[in-house]
C-alpha positions as CSV (number, residue, x, y, z in Angstrom):
1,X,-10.6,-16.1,3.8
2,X,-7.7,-17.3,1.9
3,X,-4.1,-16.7,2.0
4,X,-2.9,-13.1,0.7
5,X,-0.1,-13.3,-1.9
6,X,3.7,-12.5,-0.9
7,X,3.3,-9.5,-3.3
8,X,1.6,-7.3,-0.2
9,X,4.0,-8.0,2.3
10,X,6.4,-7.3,-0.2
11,X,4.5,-4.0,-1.1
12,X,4.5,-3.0,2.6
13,X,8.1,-3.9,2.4
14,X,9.0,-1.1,0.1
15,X,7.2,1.5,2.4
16,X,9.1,0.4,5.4
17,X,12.4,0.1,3.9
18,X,14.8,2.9,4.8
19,X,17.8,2.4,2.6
20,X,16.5,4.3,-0.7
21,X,18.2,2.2,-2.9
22,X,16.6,-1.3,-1.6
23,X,13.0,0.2,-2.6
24,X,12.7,-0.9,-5.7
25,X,13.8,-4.5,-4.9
26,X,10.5,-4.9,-3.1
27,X,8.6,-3.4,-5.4
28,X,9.9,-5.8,-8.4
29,X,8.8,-8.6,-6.2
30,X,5.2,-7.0,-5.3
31,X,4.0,-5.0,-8.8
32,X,3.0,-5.5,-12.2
33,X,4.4,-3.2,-14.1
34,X,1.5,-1.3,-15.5
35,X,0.5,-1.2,-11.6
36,X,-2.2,1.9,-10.9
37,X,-2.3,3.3,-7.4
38,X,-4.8,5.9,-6.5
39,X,-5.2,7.5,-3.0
40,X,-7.0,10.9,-1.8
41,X,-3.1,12.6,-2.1
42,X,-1.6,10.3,-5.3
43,X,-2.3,8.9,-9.2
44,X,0.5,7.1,-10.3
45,X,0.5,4.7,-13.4
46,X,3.6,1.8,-13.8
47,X,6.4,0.7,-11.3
48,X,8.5,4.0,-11.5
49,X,5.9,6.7,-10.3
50,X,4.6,4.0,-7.6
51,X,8.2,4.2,-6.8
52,X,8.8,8.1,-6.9
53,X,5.4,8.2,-4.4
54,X,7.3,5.8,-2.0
55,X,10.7,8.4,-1.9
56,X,8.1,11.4,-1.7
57,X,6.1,9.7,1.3
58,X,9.4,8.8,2.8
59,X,10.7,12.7,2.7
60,X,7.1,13.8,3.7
61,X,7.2,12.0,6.5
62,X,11.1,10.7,7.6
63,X,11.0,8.0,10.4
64,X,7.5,7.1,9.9
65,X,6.2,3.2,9.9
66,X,3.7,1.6,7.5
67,X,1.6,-1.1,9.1
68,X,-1.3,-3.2,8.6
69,X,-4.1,-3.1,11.5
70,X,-6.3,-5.6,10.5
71,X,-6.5,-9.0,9.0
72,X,-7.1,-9.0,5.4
73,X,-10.1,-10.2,3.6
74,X,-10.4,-11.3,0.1
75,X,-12.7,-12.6,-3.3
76,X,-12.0,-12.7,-6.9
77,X,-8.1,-11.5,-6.1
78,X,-9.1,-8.5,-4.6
79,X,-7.7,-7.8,-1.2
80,X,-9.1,-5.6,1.8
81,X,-7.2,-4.3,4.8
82,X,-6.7,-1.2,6.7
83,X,-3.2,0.3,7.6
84,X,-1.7,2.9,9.3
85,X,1.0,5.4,9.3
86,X,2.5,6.2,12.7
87,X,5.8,7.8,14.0
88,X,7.4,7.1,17.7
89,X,3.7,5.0,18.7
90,X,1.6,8.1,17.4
91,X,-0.9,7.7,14.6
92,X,-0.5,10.0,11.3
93,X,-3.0,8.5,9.5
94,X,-5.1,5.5,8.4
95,X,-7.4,3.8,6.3
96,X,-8.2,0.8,4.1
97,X,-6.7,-0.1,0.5
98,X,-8.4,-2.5,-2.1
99,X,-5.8,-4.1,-3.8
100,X,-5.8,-6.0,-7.0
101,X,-3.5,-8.8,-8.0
102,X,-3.0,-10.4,-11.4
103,X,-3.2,-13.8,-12.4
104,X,0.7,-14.1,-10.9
105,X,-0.2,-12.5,-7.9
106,X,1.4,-9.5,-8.4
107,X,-0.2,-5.9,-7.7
108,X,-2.3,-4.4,-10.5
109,X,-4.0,-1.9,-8.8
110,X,-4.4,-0.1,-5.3
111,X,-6.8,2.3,-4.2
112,X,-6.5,3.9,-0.9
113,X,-9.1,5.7,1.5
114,X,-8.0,7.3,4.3
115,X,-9.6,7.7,7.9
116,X,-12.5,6.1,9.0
117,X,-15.9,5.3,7.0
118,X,-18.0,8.2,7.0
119,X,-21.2,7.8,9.2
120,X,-24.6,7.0,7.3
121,X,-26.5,9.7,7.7
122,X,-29.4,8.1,5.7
């Protein structure tokens, strides 16, 4: 497994950070700017709606904390890890984002899942 790029922690930076205006300081250090992030509740295309989706989350869900749970795995710069979202030591949700980085490093593209894997039922 090799080393993750600075661009995620800086990514999971921008979700955690509570002044509003600091946001988009991480995410200039995490994203490309034509950056595509797709989850079950969000399609957003370029730095500024990745940023709106940040300020939504944060109003959704004031107080909450954005973590990663596991360690994160990796091949041809694409990175695996779960997260979750928990407020005062109570889960919200999690799940597991595959993020893409460019030849820089920086975050192309994230697609999120949330909850567990579904059982095979095959």
């Amino acid at each position: 497994m090799a080393p993750h790029p600075e661009s995620l922690d800086h990514m999971l930076a921008a979700w955690n950070e509570s002044d509003p205006g600091r946001v988009r300081s991480h995410l200039e250090l995490a994203l490309a700017p034509d950056v595509v992030f797709i989850d079950p509740t969000a399609e957003t295309f370029g730095i500024d709606e990745f940023e709106a989706n940040v300020h939504d989350a944060h109003r959704k869900l004031p107080g909450a904390s954005y973590e990663r749970m596991s360690g994160i795995d990796s091949h041809h710069r694409l990175y695996r890890y779960g997260w979750r979202i928990s407020r005062m030591g109570e889960t919200l949700i999690n799940g597991v984002d595959v993020t893409e980085v460019d030849q820089q490093g920086k975050v192309l593209k994230v697609l999120g899942f949330f909850g567990p894997l579904p059982a095979f039922d095959g």
